[in-house]
N, C-alpha and C positions, 0 to 999 in steps of 0.2 A: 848708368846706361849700358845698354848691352845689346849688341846687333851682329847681323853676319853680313860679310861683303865680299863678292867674286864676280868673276868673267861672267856665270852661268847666273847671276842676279842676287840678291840684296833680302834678308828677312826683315818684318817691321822692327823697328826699333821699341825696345823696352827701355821703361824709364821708372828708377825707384828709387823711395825715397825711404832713408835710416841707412842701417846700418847691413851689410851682405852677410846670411851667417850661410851655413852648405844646406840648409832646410828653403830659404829662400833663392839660391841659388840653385837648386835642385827644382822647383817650383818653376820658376823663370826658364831652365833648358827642357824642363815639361810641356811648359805652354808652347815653346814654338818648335819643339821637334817634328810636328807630324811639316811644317812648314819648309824646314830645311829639307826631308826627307822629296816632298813634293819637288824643290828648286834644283833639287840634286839626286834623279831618283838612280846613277850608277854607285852614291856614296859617298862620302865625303869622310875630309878627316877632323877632327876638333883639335884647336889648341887652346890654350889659357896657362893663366900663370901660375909658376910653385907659392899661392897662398894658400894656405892651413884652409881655408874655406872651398877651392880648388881642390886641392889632394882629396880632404874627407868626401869630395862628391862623387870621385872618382871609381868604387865599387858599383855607388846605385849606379853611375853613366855607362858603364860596362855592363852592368843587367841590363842596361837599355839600347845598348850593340853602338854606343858610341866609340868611333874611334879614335884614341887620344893620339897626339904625338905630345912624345915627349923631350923638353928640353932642360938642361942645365940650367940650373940656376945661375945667374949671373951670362946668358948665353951671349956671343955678341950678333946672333941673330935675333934678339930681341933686344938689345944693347949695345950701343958703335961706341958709349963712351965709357 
């Protein structure tokens, strides 16, 4: 599953089914960019996690003016324990 959620509202929810490789992940932040860009048209930031499927998409999403933030693996902002 894959969706965005904030104050400024909510993109539809994606649901797939196998395995995430950065081709179908890359696919999936294609389909719903023009959506995000709509619900957030001053900007927005993107996060996700350090998987090897994540990292590798990370060129094409920057051809595509996504902005990443980046965290530490093992962050305890994504991580209290």
């Amino acid at each position: 599953m894959l969706g965005k959620i904030s104050s400024e509202g909510a993109t539809s929810l994606h649901i797939y089914k196998g395995t995430l490789d950065t081709d179908t992940y890359c696919d999936i932040l294609e389909e719903h960019k023009l959506e995000m860009d709509q619900i957030f048209p001053r900007g927005y930031e993107f996060q996700h996690e350090n998987l090897p499927t994540h990292l590798a998409a990370e060129d094409w999403m920057t051809r595509q003016h996504f902005k990443i933030v980046n965290f530490p693996t093992y962050s305890p902002d994504l991580s209290p324990y």
